[in-house]
Every structure is written in C-alpha cells, then in structure tokens.
N, C-alpha and C positions, 0 to 999 in steps of 0.2 A: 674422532677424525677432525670435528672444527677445532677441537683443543690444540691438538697435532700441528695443523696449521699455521693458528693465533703464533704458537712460540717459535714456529720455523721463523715465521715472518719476526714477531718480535726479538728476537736473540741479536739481531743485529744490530741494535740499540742498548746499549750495555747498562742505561738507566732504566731497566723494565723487568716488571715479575710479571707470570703469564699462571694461575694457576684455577681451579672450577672450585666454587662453592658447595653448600649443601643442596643446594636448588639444580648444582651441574651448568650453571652458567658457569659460562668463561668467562673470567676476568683479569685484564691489562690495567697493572697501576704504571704511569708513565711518570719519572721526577729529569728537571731540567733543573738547573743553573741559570736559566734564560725563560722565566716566566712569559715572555712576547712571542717567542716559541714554540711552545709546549701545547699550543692549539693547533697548530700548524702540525705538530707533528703526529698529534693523537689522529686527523684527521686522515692525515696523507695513509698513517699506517690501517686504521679502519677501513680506507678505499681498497687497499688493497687484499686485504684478508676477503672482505666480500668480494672481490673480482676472483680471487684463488677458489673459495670456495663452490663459487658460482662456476666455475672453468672446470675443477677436478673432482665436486660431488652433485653438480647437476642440483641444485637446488638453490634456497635464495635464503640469506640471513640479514636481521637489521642487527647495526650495532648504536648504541647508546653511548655519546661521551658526554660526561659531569662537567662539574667548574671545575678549572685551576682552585687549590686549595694552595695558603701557604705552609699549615701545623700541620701534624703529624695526627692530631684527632679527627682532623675534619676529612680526614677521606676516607668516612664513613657516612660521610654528609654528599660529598662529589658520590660517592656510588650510588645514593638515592637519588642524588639528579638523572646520574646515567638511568637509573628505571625509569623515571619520572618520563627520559626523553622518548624512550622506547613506545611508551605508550600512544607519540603521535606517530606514530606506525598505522594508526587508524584512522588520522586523518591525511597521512604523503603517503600511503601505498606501503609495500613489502620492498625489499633490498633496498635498504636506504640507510644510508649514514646521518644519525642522526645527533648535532648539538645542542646540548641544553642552552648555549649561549645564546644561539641563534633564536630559539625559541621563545626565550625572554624578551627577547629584542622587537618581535616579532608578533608578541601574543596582544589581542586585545586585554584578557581577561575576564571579559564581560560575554554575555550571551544572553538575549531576553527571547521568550518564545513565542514566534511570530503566529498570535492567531490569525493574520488574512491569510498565511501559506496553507496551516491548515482546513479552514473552510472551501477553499478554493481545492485543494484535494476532493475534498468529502464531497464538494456541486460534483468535481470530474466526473467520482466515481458513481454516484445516483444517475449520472446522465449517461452513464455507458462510455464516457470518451476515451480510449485507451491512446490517443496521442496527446489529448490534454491533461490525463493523469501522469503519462510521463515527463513534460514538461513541470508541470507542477511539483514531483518528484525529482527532478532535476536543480529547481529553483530550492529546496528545499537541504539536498544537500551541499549543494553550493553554498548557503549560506552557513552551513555549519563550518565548511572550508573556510568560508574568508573570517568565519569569529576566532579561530586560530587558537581554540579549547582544547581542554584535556580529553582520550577516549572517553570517561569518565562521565564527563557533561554531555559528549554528543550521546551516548547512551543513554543518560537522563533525557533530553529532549526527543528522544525517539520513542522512549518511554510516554513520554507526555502523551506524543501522537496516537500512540499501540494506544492506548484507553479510551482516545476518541474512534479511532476504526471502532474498535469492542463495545461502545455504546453505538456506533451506527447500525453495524448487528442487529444489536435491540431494536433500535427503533424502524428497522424493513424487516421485523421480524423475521431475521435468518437464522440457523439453529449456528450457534461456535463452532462446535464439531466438524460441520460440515467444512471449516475451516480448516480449522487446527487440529482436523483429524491424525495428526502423524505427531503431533507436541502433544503431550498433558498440559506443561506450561509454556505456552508461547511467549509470554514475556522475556523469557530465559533466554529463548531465540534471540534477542537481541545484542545479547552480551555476548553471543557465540562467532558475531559477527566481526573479523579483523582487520576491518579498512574500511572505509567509507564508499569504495568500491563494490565490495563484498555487500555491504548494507544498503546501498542504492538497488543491486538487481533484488536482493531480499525484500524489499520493499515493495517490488518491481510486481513483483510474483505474488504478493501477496494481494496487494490492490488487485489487480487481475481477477486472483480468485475471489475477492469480495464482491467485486464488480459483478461477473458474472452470477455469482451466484444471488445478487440480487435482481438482476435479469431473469435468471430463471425464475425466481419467486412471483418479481412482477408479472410474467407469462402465467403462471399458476392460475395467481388471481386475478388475471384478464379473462382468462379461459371460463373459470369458477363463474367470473359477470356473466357474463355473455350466455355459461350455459343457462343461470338462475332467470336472468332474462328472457332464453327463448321458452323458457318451461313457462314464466308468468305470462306470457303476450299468448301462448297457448289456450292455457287454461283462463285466462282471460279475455279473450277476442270477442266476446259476445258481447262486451260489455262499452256501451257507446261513451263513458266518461273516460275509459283508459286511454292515458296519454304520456309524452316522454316522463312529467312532470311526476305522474301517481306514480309511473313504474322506476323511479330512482329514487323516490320517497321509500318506496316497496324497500329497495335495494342499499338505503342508507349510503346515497353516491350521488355527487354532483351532475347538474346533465350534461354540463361540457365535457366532462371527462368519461361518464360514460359515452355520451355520442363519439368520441374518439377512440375507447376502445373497442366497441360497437363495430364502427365501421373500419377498424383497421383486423379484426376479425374478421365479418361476413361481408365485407364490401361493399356493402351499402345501412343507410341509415335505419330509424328506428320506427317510420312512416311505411318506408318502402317492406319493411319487413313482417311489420302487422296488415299491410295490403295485402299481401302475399300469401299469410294466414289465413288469412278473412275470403280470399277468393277461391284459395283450396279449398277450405271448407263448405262454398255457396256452390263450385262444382262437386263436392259429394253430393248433398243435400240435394242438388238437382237431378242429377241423376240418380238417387237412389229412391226420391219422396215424392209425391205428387203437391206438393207445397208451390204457394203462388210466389212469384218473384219478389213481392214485397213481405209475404212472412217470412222469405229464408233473409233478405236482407233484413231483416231486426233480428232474427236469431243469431246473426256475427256483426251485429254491433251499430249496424247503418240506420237509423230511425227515417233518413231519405231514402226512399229507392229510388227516385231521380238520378238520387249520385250515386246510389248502389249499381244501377244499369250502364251509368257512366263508364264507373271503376272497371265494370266488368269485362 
C-alpha cells in the first residue's frame, strides 16, 4: 500500500523510477537536469507521500533522502546515505523527512561520555529521588540530541550507562533478575529502542525499578539491624558495659547510622530503648522475687541503685 502510494505520487514527475528492494523498502531514484533542484524536489515529494500515508493508512513513516550524485555508479552510494539518514529517526522522533545533507551540515561528529551525567544518575537513584532521576535523565538525553550522532553511537553510550546501573546492582547487593525479570538479555533492550523518546521513558522505568528496588533492599536490612539489635540489648541488658559503642561493634555498623536507622524504626533512640529493657525486667523481678532493690538493679546492669531508683 506505501509502495501504491510512493508511485501515485511519483508518476507525476517523469524523471522518477518507484520500485521495493529485496529488504521491501520502497525506493525513488529522482534524476534532474537541474542539480540546485533536485533537493528541493526529493523533499517536497517525501513530504508528501508521508502526509498521504499518514491521511489514508493511519500510521507514520520516515523517509531517508541520499546526496545528489552526478555518475550513474554512485547511486549506490546516495542510497547508503538515504539509510544512513533514516537511522536519525532515533534521534528527531518518527514521521520525519529526513536529509542526509542536512545532517552533514549539522553533525558534530564527535561524542565523549559524560561521566558527571552519569554519577549524578547513580547519587539520584541510591537517594531515592525520582524527580532528580528524571532530570538527570533528561540532561542525559538531551545531550545525546545536541552531539547530533548516529543511532548507533547513542546506543553505544547507553550501553556505556546499562553497565554502570548493572554494577550498581552489584554493589546494593540487588539480585538482576529482580530486574530484568522479563529480558534474559537486557542489553538488547537497548537496540529495540527507536527514538530517543522511546529510550528516555525506557530508561525512565528502568531507574525506577532499580530505585525501588534498592529501597526495598535498604528496608530489609534496616529491619534485619534493628531486629539483630533488639535481640543483643535483650540478651544483654544485665550487662553494665553494654553501650551504643559494644553494640555496633557487635553489629559491624557505624553508630551514626545505626542511631538513625534505630530511631527511624522504633522512634526512639538506643539509651531510651535499653531503659525500657532494663525497667521491664526490674518490674518482673519485683514482682515475682523477694530480691532487694539494689540486687535486681545489678541483675539488669545498674551497679548504682541510686540511679537504678531514679530510672525507675
């Protein structure tokens, strides 16, 4: 039906063959007498094949036009441009007419891979921020836009990236799978992607799930602290040297970090919570034992009963 099209429109142009390769692409070779022309007209007539198709089959096509060649060999050479053009299809979107001239004119060339974009991803996502990851994905493909690259290379640098998420994996200890439970190869996922639009939300979604699933992991083992902790401050409460100091030595953990996930657990600190041990148990003790007020306070830890009677 696009073939149908292509020659309706091109017949009207008497310098023009319209016919599909072995690949079933459609192909317009256009010859002028008027070289300064002959861009002008390959365009006008590609705007309109995509306006018809897009009118009368409800979908969207890119077309690709090559150089002006002036031999007879080399427009063999122009239809590798016209692919070559089609390729930034992944960086200007779908339905687009696309010149290789323009492109030329247009291209950096060049493309270096920005490590502060990606560190600056990797804080986002350790920190939970899902408006800062987006951003940062944002700046991210934008700069692939303005280096004005082949799909080719923006795929490579994306590549780049996918290796660093997959080492941060490793290093929050998250299982992949939990990932890329729906890919065997995720990396492939990349190439599947056909516009820089399409590979922005991809991306989008992805961070997310890595995000999160770091979150959950970090919850795991906040939980895992806290319970290892309330079990040590337990079975240890007698004991009048136990302090935040022994019990995160115990725990192979900082005490700033455990005090913080301590108290964003049980809401209060790591003083108030061995108090709290310590006084439950001097009410069993009392009530169940005829024990003097100064032996139950050495039996959970107090060698004052001054401040045992205090506390109490």
């Amino acid at each position: 039906a696009v073939f149908n099209i292509c020659e309706e429109i091109a017949k009207g142009n008497d310098e023009s063959i319209v016919f599909q390769n072995r690949n079933d692409r459609t192909v317009i070779i256009l010859s002028s007498e008027d070289m300064e022309d002959i861009d002008d007209k390959a365009v006008r007539i590609a705007e309109e094949i995509k306006q018809a198709v897009k009118s009368f089959m409800k979908f969207t096509v890119t077309v690709g036009i090559g150089a002006v060649c002036q031999e007879l060999e080399d427009i063999s050479i122009s239809y590798e441009k016209s692919l070559s053009a089609l390729d930034y299809r992944f960086l200007l979107g779908k339905n687009q007419v696309i010149s290789v001239t323009d492109l030329e004119r247009n291209a950096t060339g060049s493309m270096v891979y920005k490590r502060d974009l990606e560190k600056k991803l990797i804080s986002d996502i350790k920190t939970g921020s899902d408006s800062e990851m987006g951003h940062s994905i944002d700046k991210i493909i934008a700069y692939l836009e303005e280096s004005y690259v082949s799909m080719n290379k923006c795929h490579g640098y994306i590549h780049q990236l996918m290796v660093a998420l997959v080492n941060l994996l490793g290093e929050m200890g998250v299982d992949e799978e939990q990932i890329f439970d729906e890919s065997p190869n995720p990396f492939m996922e990349i190439y599947s992607q056909k516009t820089l639009e399409e590979m922005k939300r991809w991306l989008n979604k992805l961070c997310k799930g890595i995000c999160d699933a770091i979150a959950a992991k970090r919850n795991d083992f906040c939980e895992t602290i806290v319970m290892k902790a309330k079990e040590y401050i337990y079975e240890n409460h007698n004991d009048e040297k136990l302090s935040l100091n022994s019990l995160c030595k115990h725990l192979l953990i900082s005490t700033s970090y455990f005090s913080l996930i301590f108290k964003n657990n049980t809401g209060g600190t790591f003083i108030e919570y061995l108090s709290k041990v310590r006084i439950e148990k001097a009410m069993e003790l009392l009530k169940n034992t005829s024990l003097k007020t100064y032996e139950v306070a050495d039996r959970i830890g107090y060698n004052d009963p001054h401040y045992f009677s205090m506390a109490f």
